[in-house]
MIBA-685925 format. One record per residue (C-alpha): z, x, y; residue in one letter. Coordinates in steps of 0.001 Angstrom, whole numbers. Layout:
<recs>
<rec <Z, X, Y>, A>
...
</recs>
This chain:
<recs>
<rec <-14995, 5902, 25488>, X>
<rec <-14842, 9562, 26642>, X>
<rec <-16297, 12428, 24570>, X>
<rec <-13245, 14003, 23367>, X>
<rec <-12450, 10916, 21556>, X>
<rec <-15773, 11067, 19525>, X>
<rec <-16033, 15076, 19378>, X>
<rec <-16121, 16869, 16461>, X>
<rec <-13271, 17879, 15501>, X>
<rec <-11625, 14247, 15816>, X>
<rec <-14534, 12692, 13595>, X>
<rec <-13501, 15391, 10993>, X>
<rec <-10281, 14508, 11118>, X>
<rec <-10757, 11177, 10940>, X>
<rec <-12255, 11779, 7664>, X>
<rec <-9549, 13681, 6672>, X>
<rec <-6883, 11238, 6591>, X>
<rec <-9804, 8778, 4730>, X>
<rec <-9651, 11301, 2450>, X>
<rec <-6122, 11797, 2094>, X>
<rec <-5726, 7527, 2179>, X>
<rec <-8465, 7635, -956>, X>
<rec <-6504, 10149, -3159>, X>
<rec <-3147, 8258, -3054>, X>
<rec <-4697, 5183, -3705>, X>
<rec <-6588, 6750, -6678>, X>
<rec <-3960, 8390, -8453>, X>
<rec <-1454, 5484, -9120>, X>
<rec <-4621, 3248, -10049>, X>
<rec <-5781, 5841, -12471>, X>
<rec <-2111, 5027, -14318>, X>
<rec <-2080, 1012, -13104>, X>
<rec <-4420, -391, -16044>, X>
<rec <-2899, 1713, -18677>, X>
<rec <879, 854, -18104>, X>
<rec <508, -1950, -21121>, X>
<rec <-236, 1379, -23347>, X>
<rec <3212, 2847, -22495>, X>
<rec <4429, -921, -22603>, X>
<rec <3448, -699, -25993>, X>
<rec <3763, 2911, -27263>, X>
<rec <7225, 2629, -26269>, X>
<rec <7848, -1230, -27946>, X>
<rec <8908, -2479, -24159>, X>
<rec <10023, -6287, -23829>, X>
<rec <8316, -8032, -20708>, X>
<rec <12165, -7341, -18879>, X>
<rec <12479, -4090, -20453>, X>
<rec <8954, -3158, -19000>, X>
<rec <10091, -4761, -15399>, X>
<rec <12694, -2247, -15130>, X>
<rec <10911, 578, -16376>, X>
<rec <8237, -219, -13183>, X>
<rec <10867, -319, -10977>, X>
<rec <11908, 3451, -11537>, X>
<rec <9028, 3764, -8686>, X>
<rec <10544, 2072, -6246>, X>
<rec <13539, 3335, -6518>, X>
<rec <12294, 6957, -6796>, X>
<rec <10533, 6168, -3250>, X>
<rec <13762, 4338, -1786>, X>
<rec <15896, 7443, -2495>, X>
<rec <13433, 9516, -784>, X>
<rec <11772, 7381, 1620>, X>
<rec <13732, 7702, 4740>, X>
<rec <13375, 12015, 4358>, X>
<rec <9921, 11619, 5203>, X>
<rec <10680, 11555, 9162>, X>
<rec <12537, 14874, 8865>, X>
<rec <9800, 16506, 7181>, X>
<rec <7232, 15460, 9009>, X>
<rec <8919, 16926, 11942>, X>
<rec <9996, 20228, 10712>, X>
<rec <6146, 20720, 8419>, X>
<rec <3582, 18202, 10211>, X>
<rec <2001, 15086, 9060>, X>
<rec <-1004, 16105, 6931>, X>
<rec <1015, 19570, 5198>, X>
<rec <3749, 16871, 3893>, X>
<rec <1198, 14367, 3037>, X>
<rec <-952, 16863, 825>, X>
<rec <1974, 18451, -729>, X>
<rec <3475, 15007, -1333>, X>
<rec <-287, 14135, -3086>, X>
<rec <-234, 16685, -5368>, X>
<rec <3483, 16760, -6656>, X>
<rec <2496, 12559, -7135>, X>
<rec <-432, 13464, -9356>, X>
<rec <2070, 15649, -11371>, X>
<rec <4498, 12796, -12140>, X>
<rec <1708, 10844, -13771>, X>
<rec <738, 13867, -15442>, X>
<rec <3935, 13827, -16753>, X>
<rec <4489, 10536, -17409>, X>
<rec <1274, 10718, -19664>, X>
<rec <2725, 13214, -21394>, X>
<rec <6772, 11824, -21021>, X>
<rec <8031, 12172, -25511>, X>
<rec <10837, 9815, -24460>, X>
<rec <11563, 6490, -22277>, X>
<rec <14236, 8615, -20103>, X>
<rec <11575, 11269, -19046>, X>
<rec <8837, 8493, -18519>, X>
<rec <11540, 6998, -16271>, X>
<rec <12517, 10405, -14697>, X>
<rec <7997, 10715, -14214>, X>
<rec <8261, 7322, -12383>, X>
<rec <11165, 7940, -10352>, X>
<rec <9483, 11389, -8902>, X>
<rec <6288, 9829, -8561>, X>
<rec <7561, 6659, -6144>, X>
<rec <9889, 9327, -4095>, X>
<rec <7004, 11396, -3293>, X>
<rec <4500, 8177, -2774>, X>
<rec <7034, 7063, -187>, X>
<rec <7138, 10454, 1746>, X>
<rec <3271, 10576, 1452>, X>
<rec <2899, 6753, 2197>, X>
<rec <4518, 7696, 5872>, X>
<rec <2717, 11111, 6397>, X>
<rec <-786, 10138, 6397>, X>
<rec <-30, 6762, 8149>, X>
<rec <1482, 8841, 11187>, X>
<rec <-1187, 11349, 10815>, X>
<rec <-3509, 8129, 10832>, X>
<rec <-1955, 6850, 14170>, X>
<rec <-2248, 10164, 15690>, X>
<rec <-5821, 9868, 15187>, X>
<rec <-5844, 6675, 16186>, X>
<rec <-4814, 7356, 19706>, X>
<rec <-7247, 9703, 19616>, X>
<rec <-9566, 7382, 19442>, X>
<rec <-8353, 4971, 21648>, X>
<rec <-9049, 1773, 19722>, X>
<rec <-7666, 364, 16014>, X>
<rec <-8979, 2293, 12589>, X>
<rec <-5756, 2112, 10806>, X>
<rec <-7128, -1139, 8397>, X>
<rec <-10143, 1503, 8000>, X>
<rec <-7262, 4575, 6646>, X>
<rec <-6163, 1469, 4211>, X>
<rec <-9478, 612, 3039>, X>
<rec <-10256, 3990, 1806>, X>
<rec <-6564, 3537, 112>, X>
<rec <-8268, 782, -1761>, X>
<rec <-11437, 2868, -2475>, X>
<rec <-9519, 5292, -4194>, X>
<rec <-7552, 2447, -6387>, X>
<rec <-11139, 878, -6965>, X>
<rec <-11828, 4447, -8026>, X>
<rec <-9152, 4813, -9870>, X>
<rec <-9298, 1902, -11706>, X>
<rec <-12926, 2439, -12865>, X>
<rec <-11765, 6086, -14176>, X>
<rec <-9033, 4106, -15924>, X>
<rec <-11286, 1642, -17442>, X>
<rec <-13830, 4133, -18253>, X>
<rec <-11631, 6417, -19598>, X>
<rec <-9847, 3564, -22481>, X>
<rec <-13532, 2643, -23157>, X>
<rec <-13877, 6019, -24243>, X>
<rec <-10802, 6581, -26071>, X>
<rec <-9833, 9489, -23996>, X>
<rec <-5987, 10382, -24229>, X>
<rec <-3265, 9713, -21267>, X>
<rec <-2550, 13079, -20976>, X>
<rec <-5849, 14334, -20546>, X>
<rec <-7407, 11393, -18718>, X>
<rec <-4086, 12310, -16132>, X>
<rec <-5466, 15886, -16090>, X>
<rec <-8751, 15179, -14866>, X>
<rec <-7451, 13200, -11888>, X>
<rec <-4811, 15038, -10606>, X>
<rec <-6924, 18184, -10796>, X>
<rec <-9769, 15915, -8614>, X>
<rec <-7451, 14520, -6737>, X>
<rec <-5690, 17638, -5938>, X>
<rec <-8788, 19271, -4596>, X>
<rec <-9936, 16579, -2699>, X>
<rec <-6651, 16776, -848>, X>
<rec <-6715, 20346, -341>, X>
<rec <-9996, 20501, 1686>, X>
<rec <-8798, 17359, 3411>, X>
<rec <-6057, 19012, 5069>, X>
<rec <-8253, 21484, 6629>, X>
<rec <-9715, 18596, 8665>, X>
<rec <-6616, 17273, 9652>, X>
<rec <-5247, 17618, 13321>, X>
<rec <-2628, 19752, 14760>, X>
<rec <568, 17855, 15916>, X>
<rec <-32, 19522, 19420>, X>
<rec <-4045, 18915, 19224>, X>
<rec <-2955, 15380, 17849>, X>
<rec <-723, 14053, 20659>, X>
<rec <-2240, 16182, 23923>, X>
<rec <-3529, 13367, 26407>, X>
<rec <-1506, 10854, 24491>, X>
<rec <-563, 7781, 26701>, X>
<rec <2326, 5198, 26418>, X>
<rec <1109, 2566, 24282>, X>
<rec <1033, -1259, 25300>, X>
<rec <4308, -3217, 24890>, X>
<rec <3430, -6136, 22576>, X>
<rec <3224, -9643, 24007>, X>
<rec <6172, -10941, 21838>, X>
<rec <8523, -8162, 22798>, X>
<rec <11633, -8636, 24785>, X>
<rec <11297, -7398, 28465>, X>
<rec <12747, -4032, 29871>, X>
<rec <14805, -6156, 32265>, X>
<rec <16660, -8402, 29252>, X>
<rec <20374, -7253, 28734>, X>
<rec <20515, -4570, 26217>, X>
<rec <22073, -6393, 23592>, X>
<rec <19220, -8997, 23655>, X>
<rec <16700, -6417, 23106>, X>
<rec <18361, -5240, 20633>, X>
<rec <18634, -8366, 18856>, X>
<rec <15288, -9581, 19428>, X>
<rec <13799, -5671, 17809>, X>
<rec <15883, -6683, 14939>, X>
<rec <14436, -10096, 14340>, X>
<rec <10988, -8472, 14741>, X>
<rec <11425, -5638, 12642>, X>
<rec <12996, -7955, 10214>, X>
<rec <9285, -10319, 10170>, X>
<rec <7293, -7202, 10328>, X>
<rec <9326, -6562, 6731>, X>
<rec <8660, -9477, 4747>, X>
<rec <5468, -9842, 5473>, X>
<rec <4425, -6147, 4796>, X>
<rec <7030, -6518, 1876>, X>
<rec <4537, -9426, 938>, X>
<rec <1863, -7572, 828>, X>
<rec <3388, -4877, -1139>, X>
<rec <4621, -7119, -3898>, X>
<rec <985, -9390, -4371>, X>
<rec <-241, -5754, -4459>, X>
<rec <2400, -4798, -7175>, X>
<rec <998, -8468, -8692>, X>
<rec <-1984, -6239, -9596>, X>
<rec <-878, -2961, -10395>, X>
<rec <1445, -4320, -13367>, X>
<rec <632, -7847, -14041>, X>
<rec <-3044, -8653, -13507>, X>
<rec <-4351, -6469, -16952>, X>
<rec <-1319, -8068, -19202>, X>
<rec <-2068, -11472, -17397>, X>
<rec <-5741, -11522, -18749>, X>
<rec <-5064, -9637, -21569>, X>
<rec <-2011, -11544, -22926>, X>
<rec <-2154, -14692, -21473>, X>
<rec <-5575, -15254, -21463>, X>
<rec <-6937, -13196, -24450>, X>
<rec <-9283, -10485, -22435>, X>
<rec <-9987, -7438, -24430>, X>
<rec <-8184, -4751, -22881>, X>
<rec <-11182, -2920, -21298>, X>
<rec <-12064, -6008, -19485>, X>
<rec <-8631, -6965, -18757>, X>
<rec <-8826, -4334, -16146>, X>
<rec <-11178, -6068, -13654>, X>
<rec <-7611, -8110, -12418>, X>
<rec <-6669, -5147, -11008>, X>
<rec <-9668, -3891, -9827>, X>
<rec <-11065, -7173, -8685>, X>
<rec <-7777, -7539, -6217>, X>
<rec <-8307, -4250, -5113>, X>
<rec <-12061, -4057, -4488>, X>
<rec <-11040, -7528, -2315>, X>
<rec <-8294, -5971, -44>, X>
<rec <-10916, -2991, 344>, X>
<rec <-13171, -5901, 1671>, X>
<rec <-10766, -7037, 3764>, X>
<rec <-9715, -4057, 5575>, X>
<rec <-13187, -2475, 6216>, X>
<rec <-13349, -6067, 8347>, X>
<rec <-9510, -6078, 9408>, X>
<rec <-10912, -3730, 12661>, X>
<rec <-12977, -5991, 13832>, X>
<rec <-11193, -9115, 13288>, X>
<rec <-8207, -7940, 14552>, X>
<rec <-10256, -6610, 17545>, X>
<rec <-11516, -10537, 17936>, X>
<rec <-8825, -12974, 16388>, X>
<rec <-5407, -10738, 16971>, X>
<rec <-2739, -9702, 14122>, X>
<rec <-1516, -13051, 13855>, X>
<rec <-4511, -14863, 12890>, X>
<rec <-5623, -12839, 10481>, X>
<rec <-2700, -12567, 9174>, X>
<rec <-2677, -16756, 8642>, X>
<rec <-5431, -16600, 6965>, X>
<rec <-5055, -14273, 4962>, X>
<rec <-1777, -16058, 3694>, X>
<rec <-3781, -18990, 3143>, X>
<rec <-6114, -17296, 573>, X>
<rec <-3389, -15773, -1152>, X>
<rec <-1690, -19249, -1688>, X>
<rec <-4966, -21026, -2498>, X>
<rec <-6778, -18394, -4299>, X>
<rec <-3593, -17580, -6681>, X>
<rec <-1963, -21057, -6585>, X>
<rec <-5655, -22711, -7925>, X>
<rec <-6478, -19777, -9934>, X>
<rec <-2637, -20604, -11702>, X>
<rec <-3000, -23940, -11816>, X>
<rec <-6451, -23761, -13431>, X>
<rec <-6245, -21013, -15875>, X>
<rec <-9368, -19127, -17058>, X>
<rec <-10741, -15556, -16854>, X>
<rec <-13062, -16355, -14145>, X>
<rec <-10597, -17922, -12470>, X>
<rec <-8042, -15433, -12919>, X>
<rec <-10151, -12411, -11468>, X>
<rec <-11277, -15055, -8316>, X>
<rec <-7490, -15503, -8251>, X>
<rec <-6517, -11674, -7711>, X>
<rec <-9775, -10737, -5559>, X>
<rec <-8619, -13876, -3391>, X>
<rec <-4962, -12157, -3029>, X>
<rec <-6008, -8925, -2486>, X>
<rec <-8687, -10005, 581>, X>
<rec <-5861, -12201, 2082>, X>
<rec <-3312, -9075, 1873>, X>
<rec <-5411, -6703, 3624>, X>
<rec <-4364, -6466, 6600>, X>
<rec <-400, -7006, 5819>, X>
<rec <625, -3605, 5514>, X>
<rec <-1287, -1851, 8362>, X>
<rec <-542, -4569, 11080>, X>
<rec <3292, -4192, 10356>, X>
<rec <2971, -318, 10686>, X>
<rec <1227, -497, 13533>, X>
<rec <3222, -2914, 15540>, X>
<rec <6719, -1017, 14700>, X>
<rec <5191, 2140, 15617>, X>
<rec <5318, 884, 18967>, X>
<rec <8550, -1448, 19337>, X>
<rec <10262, -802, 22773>, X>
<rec <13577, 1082, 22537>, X>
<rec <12843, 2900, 19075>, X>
<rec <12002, 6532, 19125>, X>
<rec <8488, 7550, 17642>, X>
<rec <7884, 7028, 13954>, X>
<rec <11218, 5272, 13662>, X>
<rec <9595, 2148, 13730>, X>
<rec <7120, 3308, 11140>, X>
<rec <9436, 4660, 8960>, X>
<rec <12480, 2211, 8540>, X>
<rec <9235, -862, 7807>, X>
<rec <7583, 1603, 4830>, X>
<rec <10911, 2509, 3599>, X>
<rec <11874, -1156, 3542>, X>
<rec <9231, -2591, 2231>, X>
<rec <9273, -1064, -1025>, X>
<rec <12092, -3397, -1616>, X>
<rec <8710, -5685, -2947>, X>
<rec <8187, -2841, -5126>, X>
<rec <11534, -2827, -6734>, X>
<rec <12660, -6585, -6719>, X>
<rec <8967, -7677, -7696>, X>
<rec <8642, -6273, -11259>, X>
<rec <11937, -6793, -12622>, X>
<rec <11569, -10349, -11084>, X>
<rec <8342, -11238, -12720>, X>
<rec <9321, -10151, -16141>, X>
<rec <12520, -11955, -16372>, X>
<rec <10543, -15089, -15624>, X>
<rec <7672, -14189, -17848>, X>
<rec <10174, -13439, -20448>, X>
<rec <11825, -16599, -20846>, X>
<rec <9022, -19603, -19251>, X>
<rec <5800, -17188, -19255>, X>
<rec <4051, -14856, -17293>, X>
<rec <1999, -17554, -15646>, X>
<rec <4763, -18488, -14385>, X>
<rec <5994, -15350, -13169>, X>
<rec <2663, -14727, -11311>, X>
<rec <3974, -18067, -9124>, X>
<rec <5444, -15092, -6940>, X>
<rec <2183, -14639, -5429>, X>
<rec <1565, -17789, -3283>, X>
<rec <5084, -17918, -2522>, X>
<rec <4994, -14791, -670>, X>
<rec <1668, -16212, 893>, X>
<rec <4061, -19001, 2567>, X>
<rec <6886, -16274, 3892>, X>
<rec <3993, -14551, 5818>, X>
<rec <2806, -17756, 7588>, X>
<rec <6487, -18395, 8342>, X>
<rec <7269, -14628, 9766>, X>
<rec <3881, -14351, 11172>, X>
<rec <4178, -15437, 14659>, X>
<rec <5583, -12281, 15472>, X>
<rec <2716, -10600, 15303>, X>
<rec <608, -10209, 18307>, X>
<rec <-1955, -13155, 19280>, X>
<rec <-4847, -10048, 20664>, X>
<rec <-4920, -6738, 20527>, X>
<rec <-3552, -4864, 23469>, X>
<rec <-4208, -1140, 23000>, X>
<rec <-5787, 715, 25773>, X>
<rec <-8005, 3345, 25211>, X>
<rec <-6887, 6882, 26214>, X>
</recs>
């Protein structure tokens, strides 16, 4: 590995987009455990709180696919700071929303700016990454699920203590904010970013340059189509936690609602697990196997953990989805950064925007079928998706093919 790839100022910069990955995983986790409070300051139904969840999604499907243009006209890291800090300021105001349609209008802002943020520091994370030569994007996610461990804690901590949504929001966008502010200063130049950058391998599994046009195409789309649902499946056993797991222990299974919060946390301490090891096993065992496994835990640990209900069991159940998710969003990314025959970031882009479909068909989903046979029931969403990524996942790669630079 030369020295330029380990100097300085990529190390720092590397930390930056950690940084940047921590704070957007920490805001929305700071709001995750206290949703059933607006659930029931508002007197939501389990459908009528569904939809309400969704506004986030959509908010992030409307502005999702702008994030390319901005990126290109203001740079990764400014868009992905600016987009941190106008998120913290939806949940501020959604802690602070007097009425349902302003709550919604909070949410709606809050997913569109997620999305465009979601994008920025992932492309700012591959720049780095090429940098470096080898794969740290599962290490960019695992500070992501630092920040929601974080997060969660803060949230738990703060409903132990009584302390009011508005000014438990405060706190953590001001942190939060700050955080991401001194990040950015770290953060590469575009230019700096992609001088020296090489061509990176084609993937295994993707169709040659000499195939007929129309068979590439059609083969990218079938690819791009896997890489979806399974990083949509990762997206909606995440979503599992963020507005499910503290209603699931705390309604279904009578936890107190402090407690109830260690569903949420325990999925997302898991996945943080997971993806401080994804490197490495990537590195060893490829995209695909991982990715197998992974789906095997999520079917297993959820499907036993439903079939058995308990608390213990319930928090095994969510820490077991959350490790076998970890890598299911950052392999996707990756891999559709570098599809032949796309332009840069187009691959990227289209899968994130996508994805969020999870987002917006999972909650709405879930609480219908809570509503009328349960939310046990409902929660059956989670090993099912487990089985769609061992279907779609032989299109990932079998090894990892990057050269350094």
């Amino acid at each position: 590995m030369s020295v330029e790839q380990v100097s300085p100022i990529n190390r720092r910069a590397r930390a930056a987009v950690a940084a940047l990955f921590l704070t957007n995983g920490a805001l929305f986790a700071n709001m995750a455990p206290r949703l059933p409070e607006l659930k029931s300051e508002f007197e939501l139904g389990e459908a009528s709180y569904g939809f309400l969840v969704t506004a986030w999604p959509i908010g992030a499907l409307i502005a999702g696919l702008a994030a390319g243009r901005l990126i290109r006209r203001f740079g990764s890291a400014l868009v992905a700071v600016v987009g941190t800090m106008i998120t913290g300021l939806a949940l501020l105001g959604a802690g602070n929303a007097p009425s349902l349609s302003l709550l919604a209008g909070a949410f709606l802002l809050g997913g569109a700016m997620d999305a465009i943020t979601d994008v920025a520091q992932n492309s700012h994370g591959l720049l780095v990454q090429r940098r470096y030569g080898r794969s740290i994007l599962n290490s960019f996610h695992a500070f992501w699920s630092v920040g929601a461990v974080l997060g969660g804690l803060m949230a738990a901590g703060a409903m132990a203590l009584k302390i009011s949504l508005s000014v438990h929001f405060g706190i953590s966008f001001l942190v939060f904010a700050a955080v991401a502010l001194i990040a950015l200063r770290f953060c590469l130049t575009e230019v700096s970013a992609m001088s020296g950058a090489e061509e990176v391998a084609v993937p295994d599994n993707a169709p040659g340059s000499s195939a007929p046009v129309t068979q590439r195409q059609n083969h990218t789309v079938w690819i791009m189509t896997a890489l979806v649902l399974i990083s949509t499946a990762g997206v909606m056993v995440e979503d599992a936690g963020n507005s499910w797991a503290a209603l699931y222990l705390a309604d279904s299974l009578g936890t107190p609602a402090a407690f109830a919060a260690l569903g949420y946390i325990s999925l997302v301490g898991a996945q943080f697990v997971g993806r401080i090891l994804g490197d490495g096993m990537v590195n060893r065992l490829g995209q695909r196997l991982v990715a197998q496994i992974g789906a095997l835990c999520v079917v297993l640990g959820m499907g036993l953990a439903l079939a058995f209900p308990s608390v213990p069991g319930g928090i095994l159940g969510f820490a077991a989805a959350g490790f076998g998710v970890a890598t299911l969003v950052p392999a996707p990314m990756e891999h559709a950064d570098r599809l032949p025959g796309l332009q840069p970031g187009t691959g990227l882009s289209v899968v994130s925007w996508l994805m969020r479909l999870g987002f917006l068909g999972s909650p709405p989903l879930v609480g219908l079928i809570a509503e009328n046979w349960g939310l046990r029931t409902g929660l059956l969403l989670v090993p099912l998706v487990g089985v769609i990524v061992l279907v779609c996942s032989p299109v990932l790669r079998t090894k990892e093919l990057r050269q350094p630079m």
